[in-house]
Legacy VTK file of the C-alpha trace (Angstrom):
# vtk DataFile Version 3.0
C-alpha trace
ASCII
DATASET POLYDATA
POINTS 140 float
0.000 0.000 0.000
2.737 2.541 1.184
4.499 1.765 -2.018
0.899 2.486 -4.439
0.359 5.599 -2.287
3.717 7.133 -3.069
3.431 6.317 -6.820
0.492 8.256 -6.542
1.924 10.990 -4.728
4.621 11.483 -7.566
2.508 11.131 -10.299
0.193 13.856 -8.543
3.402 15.894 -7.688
4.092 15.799 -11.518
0.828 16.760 -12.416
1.032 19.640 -10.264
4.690 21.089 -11.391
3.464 20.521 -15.111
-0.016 22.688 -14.675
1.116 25.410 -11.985
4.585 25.635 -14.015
3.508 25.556 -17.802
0.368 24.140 -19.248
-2.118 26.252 -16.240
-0.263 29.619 -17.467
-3.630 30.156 -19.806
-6.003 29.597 -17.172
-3.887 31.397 -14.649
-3.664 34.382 -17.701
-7.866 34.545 -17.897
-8.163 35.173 -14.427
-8.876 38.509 -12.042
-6.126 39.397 -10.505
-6.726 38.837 -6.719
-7.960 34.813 -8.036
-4.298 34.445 -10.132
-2.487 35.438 -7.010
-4.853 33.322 -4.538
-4.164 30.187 -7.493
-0.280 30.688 -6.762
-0.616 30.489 -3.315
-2.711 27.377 -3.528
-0.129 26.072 -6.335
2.278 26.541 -2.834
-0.466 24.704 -0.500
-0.623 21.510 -3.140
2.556 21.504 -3.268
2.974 21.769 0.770
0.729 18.860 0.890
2.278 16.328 -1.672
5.862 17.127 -0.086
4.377 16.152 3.781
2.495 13.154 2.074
5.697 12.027 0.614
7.857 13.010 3.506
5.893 10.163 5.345
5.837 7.831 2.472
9.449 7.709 2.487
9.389 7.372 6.496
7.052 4.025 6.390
9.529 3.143 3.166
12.149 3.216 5.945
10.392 1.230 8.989
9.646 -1.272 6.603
12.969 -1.679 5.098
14.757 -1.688 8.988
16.385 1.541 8.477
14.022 3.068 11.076
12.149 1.582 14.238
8.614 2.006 14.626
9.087 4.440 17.710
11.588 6.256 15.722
8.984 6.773 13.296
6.133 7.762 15.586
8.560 11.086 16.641
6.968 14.593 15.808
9.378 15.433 13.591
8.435 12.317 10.773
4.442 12.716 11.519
2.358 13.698 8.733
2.592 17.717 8.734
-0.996 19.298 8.708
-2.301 20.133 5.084
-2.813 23.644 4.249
-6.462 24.905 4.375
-8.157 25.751 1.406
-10.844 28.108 0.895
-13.407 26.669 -0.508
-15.437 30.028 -1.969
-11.873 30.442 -3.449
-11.785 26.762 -5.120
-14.913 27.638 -7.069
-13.213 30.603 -8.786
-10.648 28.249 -10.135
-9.895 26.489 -13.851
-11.443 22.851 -13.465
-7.797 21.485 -14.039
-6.519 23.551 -10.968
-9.192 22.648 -8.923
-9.017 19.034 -9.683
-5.501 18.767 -8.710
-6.254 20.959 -5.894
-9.299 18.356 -4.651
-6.735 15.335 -5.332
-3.991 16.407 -3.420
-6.717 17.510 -0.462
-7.692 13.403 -1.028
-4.737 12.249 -0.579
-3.645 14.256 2.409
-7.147 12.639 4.089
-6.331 9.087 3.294
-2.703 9.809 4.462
-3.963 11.468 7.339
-6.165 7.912 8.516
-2.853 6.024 8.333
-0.880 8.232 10.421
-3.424 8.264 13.123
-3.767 4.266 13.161
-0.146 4.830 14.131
-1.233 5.793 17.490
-4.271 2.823 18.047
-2.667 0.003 20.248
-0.908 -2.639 18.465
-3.092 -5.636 18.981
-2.225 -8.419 21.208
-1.560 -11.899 20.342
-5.008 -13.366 20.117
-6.192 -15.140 23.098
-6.927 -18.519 20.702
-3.535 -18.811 19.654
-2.248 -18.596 22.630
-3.987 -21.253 24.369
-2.870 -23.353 21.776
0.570 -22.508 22.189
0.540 -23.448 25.457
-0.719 -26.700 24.875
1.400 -27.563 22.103
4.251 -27.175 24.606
2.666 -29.365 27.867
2.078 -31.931 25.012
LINES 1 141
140 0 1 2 3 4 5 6 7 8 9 10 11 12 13 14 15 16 17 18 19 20 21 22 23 24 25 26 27 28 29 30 31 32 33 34 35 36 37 38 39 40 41 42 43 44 45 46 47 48 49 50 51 52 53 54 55 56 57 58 59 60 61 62 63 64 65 66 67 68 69 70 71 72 73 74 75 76 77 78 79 80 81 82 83 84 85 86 87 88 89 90 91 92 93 94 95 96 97 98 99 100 101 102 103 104 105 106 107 108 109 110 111 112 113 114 115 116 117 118 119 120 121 122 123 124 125 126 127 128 129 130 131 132 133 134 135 136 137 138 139
């Protein structure tokens, strides 16, 4: 999963650079001015997102491949960083192709979001059925 989220992460990221940095330039060019400067800041907020998203990507890459512990991963510092609010009466004054990328990288920061917290639910226990029959396996 952790590796199909960060593929999607990149692909999104290139998305992103591509519209904000060169194909979006007509949209940005049709708009009132106080909407093209709110669509560069929220060029900044997708891109804010996509780089926490990723930043935690790579941190799960690492616990899985050993580099990291689990505990070293649950530190502030490697958490998910809160996504960048985006006004929504804002959004609707926005090219469709801006505010698709906008809603996807919003998306993504959610279902990111629901991982990181399960990071804090207790780790279950061994189950109570397979226990039992570990202890008999050894008195027989």
């Amino acid at each position: 999963m952790i590796g199909a989220l960060y593929r999607e992460a990149m692909r999104l990221a290139e998305e992103a650079r591509a519209y904000f940095d060169d194909t979006g330039r007509t949209d940005r060019d049709a708009l009132e001015p106080l909407v093209r400067v709110s669509l560069s800041c929220e060029s900044l907020k997708v891109t804010t997102r996509l780089l926490h998203v990723l930043a935690w990507l790579l941190t799960q890459r690492a616990v899985q491949a050993g580099e990291l512990t689990r505990g070293e991963a649950l530190d502030p510092a490697r958490r998910l960083g809160e996504a960048p609010v985006t006004d929504d009466a804002m959004l609707a004054a926005f090219p469709p192709s801006a505010k698709a990328l906008i809603t996807a990288s919003m998306q993504l920061h959610r279902r990111v979001a629901l991982l990181d917290a399960a990071l804090d639910a207790p780790r279950p226990g061994a189950s109570p059925a397979l226990s039992m029959q570990d202890r008999l396996a050894r008195v027989l």
